[in-house]
VEXDREN-2710 file (C-alpha; in Angstrom, 1 decimal):
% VEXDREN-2710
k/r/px/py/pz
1/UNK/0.0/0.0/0.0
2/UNK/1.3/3.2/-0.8
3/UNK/1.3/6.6/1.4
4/UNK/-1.3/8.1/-0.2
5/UNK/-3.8/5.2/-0.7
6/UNK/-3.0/4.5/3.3
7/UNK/-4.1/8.3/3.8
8/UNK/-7.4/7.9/1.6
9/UNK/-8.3/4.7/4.0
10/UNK/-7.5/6.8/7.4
11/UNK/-10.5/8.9/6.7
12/UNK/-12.7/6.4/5.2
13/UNK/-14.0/2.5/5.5
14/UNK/-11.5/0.6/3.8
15/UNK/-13.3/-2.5/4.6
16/UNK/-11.9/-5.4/6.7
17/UNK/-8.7/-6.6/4.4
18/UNK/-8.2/-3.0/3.5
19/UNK/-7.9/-2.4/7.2
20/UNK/-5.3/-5.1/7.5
21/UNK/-3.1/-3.9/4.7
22/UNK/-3.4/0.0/5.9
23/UNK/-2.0/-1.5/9.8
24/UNK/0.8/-3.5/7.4
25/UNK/1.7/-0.1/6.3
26/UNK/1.7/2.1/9.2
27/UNK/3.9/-0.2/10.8
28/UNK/6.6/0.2/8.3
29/UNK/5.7/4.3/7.3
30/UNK/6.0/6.6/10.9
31/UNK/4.7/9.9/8.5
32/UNK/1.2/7.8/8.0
33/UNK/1.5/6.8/11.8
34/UNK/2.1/9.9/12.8
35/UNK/-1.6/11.0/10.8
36/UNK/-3.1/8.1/12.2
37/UNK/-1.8/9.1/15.7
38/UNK/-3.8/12.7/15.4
39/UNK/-7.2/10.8/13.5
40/UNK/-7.5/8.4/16.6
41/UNK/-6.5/11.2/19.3
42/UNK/-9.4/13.0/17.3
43/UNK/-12.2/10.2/18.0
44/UNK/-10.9/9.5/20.9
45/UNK/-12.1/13.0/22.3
46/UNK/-15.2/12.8/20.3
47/UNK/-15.8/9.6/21.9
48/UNK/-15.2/11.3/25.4
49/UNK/-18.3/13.2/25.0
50/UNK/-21.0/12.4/27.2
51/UNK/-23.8/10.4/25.5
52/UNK/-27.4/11.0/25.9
53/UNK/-31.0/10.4/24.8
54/UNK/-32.8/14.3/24.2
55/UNK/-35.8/14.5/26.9
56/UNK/-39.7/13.8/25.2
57/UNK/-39.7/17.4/26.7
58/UNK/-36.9/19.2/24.7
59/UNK/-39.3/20.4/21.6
60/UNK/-42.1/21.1/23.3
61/UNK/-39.9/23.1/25.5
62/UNK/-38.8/24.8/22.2
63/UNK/-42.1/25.6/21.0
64/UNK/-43.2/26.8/24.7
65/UNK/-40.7/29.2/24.8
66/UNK/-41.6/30.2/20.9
67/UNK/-45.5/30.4/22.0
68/UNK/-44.9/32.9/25.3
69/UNK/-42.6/34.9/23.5
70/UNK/-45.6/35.4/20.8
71/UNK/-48.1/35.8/24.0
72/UNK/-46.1/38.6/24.9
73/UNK/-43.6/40.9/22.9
74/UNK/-43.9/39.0/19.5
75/UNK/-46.7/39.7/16.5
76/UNK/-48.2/36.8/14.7
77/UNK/-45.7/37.0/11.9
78/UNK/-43.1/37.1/14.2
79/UNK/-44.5/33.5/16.2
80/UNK/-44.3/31.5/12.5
81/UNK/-40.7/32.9/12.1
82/UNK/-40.0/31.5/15.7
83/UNK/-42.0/28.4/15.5
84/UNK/-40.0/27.3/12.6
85/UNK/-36.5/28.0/13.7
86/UNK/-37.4/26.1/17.0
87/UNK/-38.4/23.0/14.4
88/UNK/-35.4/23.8/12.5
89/UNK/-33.3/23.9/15.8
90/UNK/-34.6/20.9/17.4
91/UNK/-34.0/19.6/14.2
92/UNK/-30.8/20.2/13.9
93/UNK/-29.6/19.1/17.8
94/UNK/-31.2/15.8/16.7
95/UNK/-29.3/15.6/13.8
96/UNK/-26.4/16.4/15.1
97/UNK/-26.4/14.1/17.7
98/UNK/-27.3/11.0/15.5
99/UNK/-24.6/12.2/13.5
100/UNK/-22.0/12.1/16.4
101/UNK/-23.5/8.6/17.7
102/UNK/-25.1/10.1/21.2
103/UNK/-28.3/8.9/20.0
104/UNK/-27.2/5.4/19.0
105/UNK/-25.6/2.5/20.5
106/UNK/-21.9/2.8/20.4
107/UNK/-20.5/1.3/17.1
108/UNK/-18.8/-2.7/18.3
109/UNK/-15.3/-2.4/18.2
110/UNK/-13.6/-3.9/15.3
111/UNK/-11.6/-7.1/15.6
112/UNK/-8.8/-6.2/13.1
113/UNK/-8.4/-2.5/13.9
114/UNK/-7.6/-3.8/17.7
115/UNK/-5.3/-6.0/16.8
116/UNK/-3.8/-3.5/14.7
117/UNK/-3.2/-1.4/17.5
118/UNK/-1.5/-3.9/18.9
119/UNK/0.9/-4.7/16.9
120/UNK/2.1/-1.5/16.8
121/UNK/1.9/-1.0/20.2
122/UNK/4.4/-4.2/20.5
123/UNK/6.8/-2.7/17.1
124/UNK/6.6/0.9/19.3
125/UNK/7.8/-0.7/22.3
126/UNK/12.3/-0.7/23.3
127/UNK/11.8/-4.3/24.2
128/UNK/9.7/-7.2/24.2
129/UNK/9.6/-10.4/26.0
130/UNK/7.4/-13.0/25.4
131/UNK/6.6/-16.8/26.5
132/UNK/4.7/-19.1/24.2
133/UNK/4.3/-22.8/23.2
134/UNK/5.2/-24.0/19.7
135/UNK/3.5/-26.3/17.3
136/UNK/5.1/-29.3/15.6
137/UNK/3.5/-31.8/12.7
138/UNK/1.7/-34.7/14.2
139/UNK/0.7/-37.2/11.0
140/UNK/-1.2/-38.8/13.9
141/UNK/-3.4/-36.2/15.3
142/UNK/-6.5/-35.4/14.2
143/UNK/-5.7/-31.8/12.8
144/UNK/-2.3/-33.3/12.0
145/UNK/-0.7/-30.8/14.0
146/UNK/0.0/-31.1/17.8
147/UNK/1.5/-28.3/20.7
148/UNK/5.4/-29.0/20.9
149/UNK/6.1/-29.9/24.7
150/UNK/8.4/-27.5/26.7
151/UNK/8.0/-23.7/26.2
152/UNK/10.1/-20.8/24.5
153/UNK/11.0/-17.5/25.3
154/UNK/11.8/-15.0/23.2
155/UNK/13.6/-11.4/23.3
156/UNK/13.3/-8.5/20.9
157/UNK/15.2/-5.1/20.9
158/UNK/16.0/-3.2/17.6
159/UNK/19.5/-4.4/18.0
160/UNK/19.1/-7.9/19.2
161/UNK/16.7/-10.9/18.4
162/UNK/17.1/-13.6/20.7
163/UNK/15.1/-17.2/21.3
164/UNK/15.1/-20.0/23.7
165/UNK/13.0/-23.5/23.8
166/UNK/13.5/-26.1/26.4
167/UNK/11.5/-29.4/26.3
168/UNK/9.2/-30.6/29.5
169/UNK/12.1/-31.2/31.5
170/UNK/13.7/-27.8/31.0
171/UNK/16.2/-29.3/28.7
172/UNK/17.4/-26.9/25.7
173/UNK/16.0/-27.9/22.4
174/UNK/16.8/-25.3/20.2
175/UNK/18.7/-21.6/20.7
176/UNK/19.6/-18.3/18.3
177/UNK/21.1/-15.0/19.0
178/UNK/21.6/-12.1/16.8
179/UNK/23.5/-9.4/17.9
180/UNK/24.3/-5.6/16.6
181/UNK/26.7/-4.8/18.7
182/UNK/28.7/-8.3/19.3
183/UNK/28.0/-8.6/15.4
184/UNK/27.3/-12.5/16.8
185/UNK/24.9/-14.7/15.2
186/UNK/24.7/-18.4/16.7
187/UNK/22.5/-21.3/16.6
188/UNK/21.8/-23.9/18.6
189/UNK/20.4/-27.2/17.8
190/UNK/19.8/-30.3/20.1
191/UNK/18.7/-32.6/17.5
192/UNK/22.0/-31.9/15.7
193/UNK/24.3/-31.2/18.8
194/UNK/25.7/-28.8/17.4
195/UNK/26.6/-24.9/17.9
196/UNK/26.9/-23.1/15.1
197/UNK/28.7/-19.7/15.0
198/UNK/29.2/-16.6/12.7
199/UNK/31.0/-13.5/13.0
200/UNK/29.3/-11.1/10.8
201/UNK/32.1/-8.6/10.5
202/UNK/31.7/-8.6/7.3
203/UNK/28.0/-7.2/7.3
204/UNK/28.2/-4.8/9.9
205/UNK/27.1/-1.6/8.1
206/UNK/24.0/-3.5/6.7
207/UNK/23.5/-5.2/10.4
208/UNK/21.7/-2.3/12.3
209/UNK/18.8/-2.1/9.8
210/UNK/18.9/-5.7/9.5
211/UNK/18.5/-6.9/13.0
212/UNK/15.4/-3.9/13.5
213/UNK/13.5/-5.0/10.6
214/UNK/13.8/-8.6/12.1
215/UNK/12.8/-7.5/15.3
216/UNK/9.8/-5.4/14.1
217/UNK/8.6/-8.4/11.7
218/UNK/8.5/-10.7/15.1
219/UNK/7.0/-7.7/17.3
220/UNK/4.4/-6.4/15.2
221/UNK/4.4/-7.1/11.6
222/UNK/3.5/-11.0/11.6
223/UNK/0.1/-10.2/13.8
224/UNK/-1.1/-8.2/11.0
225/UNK/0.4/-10.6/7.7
226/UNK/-2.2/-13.2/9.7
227/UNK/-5.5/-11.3/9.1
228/UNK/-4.1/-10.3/5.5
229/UNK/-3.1/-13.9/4.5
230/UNK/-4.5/-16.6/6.7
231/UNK/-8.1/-15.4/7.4
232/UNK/-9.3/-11.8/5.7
233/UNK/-12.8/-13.5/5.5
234/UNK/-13.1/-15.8/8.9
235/UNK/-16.0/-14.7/11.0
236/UNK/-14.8/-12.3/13.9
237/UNK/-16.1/-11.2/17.3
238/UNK/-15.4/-8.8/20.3
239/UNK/-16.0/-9.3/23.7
240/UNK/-15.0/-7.8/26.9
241/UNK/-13.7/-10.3/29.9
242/UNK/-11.7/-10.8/33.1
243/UNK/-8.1/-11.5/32.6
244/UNK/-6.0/-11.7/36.4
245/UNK/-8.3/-9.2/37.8
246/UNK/-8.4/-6.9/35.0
247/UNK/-10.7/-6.3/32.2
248/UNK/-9.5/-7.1/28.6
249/UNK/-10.6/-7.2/25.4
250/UNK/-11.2/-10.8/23.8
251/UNK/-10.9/-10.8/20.0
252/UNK/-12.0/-14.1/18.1
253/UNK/-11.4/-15.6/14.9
254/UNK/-13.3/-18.4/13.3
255/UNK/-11.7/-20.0/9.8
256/UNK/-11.9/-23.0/8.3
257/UNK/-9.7/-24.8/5.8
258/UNK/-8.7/-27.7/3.9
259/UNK/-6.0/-30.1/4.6
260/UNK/-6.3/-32.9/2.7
261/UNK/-7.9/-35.6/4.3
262/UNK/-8.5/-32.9/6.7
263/UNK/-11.7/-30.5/7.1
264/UNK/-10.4/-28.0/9.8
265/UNK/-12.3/-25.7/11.8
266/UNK/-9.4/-22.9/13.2
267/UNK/-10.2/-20.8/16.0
268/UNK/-7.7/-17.9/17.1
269/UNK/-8.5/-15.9/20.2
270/UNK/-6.2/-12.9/21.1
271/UNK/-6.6/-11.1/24.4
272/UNK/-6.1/-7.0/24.2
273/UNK/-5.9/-4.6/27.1
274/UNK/-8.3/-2.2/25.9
275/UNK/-6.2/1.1/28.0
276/UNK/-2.9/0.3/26.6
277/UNK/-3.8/-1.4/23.1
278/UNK/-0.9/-3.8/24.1
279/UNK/-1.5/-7.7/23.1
280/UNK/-1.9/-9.8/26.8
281/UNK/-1.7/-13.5/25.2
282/UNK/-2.9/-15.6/21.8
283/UNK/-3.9/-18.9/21.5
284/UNK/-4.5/-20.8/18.5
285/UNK/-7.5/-24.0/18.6
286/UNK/-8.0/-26.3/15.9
287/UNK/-10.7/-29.2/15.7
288/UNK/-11.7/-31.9/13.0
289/UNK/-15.8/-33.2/12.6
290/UNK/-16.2/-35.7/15.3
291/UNK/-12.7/-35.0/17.2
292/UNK/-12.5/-32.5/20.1
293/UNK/-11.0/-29.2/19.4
294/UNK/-7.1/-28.9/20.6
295/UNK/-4.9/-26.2/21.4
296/UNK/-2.4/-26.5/19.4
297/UNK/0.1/-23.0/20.0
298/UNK/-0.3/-20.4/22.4
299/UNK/1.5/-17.0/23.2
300/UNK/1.0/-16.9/26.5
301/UNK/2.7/-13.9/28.0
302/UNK/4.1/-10.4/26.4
303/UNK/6.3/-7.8/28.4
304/UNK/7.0/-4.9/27.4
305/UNK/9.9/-2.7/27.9
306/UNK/11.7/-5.1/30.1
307/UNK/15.5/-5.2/30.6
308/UNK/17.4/-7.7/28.4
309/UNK/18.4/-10.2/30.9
310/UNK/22.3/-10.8/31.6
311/UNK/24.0/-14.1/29.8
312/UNK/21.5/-14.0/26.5
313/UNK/24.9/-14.0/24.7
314/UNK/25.7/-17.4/26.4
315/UNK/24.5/-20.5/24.3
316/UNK/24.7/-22.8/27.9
317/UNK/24.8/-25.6/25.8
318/UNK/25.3/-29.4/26.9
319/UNK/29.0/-30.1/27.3
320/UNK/29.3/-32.7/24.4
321/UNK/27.5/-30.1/22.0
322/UNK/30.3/-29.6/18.9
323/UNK/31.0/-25.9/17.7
324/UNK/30.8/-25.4/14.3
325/UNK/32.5/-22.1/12.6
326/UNK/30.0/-20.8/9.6
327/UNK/29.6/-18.1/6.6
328/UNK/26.8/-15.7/6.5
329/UNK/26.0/-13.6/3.4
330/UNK/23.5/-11.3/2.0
331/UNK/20.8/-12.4/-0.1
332/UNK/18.8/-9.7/-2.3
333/UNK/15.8/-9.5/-3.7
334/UNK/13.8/-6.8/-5.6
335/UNK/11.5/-7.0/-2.3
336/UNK/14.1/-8.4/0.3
337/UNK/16.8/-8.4/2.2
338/UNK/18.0/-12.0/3.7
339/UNK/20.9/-13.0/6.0
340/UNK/22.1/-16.4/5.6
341/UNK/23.7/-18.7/7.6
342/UNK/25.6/-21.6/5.7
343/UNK/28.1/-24.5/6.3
344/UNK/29.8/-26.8/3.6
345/UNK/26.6/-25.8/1.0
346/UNK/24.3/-26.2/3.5
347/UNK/21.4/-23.5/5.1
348/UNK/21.5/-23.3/8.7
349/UNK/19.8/-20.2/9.2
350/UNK/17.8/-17.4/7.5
351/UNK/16.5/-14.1/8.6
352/UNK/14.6/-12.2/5.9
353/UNK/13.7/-8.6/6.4
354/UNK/11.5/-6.5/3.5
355/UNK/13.3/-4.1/1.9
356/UNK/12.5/0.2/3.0
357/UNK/9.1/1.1/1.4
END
């Protein structure tokens, strides 16, 4: 989407995948988030306004006052002058209140445009934290997908990416860090014991913008790609719950698709804290005819602005894990950018960022 068509849909109903391509854009353009900034700060304070239904009593209250002015200082021409500006000005506070939504019932609040708060509440923010549970193939399971045991953490500056996952027993499965400053990039990998290691030296001046564009594409940018690509037309709802003593906002979406053998019936439910627009957890559900539904990933905790913890550098890896010294080059596109890790031929590793738009 380009500036001005993201300004044309600011002002106007650009219909649900329109909305989901304009919060694409404003996370990547600050100029359009910087107009969208002023458009919301503008509904929010029309929004503020206190809402009411007019008394039965306002017009005839009108008229009244047209009918003892006439009684008294007015001449008959004079009384049908006033009684039709009081019709014309009850007319118009009626009108102008239906037009600022007193009258009505506030207007539901819209899946998408909540979540795309969100995600750039979470590109906006220094640093992000967040705890979630993978999901792995499983020919054997209903949906043929199944939750990966253990949990992961990951961490997210504009200068480093890194990711942990352990297995039930707290055992570590799998490991990356990216670093700006270190100009470090290692992977771990359990399955493989092995480390493997890149210095990218040799990228440095590219790294910066590399490693931010990463960052923002895991803090913001993916959450929106979802409702462009995976489910523009699944059937959406808002609700307003309880979440650890606090009321949240509970945004659900309903999609189904087709796996062969496989009929599936996806369910995604993201929780939203309606003062800070900031995404609380997500959970993803899947379920086949005649099998019960399963959770089958879940993000189930996001921090923001947290402190990147001491010894993220470290891999802490098991003591017969081998270390493994690798290239990294740059891969271009007309649309990307791509950093990739490679040993003897092989890819080890790939972090692809979209180019400036």
């Amino acid at each position: 989407m380009r500036c001005d068509e993201a300004r044309e849909n600011l002002h106007g109903d650009a219909g649900r995948l329109g909305h989901a391509r304009l919060g694409l854009h404003l996370l990547r353009c600050r100029a359009c988030r910087a107009g969208a900034r002023e458009i919301r700060a503008l509904d929010s304070a029309l929004s503020a306004l206190p809402r009411f239904t007019p008394s039965a009593e306002l017009l005839p209250a009108v008229l009244a006052q047209a009918q003892a002015r006439r009684q008294t200082t007015e001449t008959q021409k004079e009384t049908r002058t006033m009684k039709r500006l009081a019709y014309a000005v009850a007319f118009l506070i009626i009108a102008g209140l239906l037009a600022g939504g007193l009258l009505t019932k506030a207007r539901p609040p819209d899946g998408r445009a909540l979540l795309i708060s969100a995600a750039e509440a979470m590109e906006e923010a220094k640093t992000i934290h967040v705890v979630f549970r993978g999901t792995e193939a499983a020919p054997d399971s209903p949906t043929g997908f199944r939750m990966m045991p253990g949990r992961g953490e990951m961490w997210l500056s504009d200068r480093t990416v890194a990711l942990r996952y352990v297995d039930s027993a707290g055992e570590l499965l799998l490991a990356s860090y990216l670093d700006c400053d270190t100009a470090l990039w290692w992977v771990y990998d359990r399955s493989k014991q092995s480390l493997y290691e890149a210095n990218l030296g040799a990228v440095r001046e590219r790294l910066p913008q590399i490693v931010a564009k990463v960052s923002r594409r895991f803090r913001g940018e993916q959450l929106v790609e979802m409702m462009t690509t995976e489910y523009p037309d699944a059937q959406e709802s808002v609700s307003t719950e309880r979440h650890e003593g606090r009321l949240v906002r509970v945004v659900t979406f309903v999609y189904t698709h087709s796996k062969q053998p496989r009929h599936i019936t996806a369910r995604r439910v993201f929780e939203v804290d309606p003062e800070t627009a900031r995404l609380i957890t997500a959970r993803r559900y899947a379920k086949v005819e005649g099998a019960p539904e399963e959770l089958i990933d879940s993000l189930d905790k996001v921090e923001y602005d947290v402190p990147m913890p001491p010894g993220l550098a470290e891999p802490r890896c098991p003591n017969d894990t081998q270390t493994i010294e690798t290239s990294v080059t740059l891969e271009e596109t007309s649309d990307t950018v791509s950093l990739v890790m490679q040993h003897n031929g092989v890819e080890l590793g790939r972090m692809d960022t979209a180019k400036a738009d």
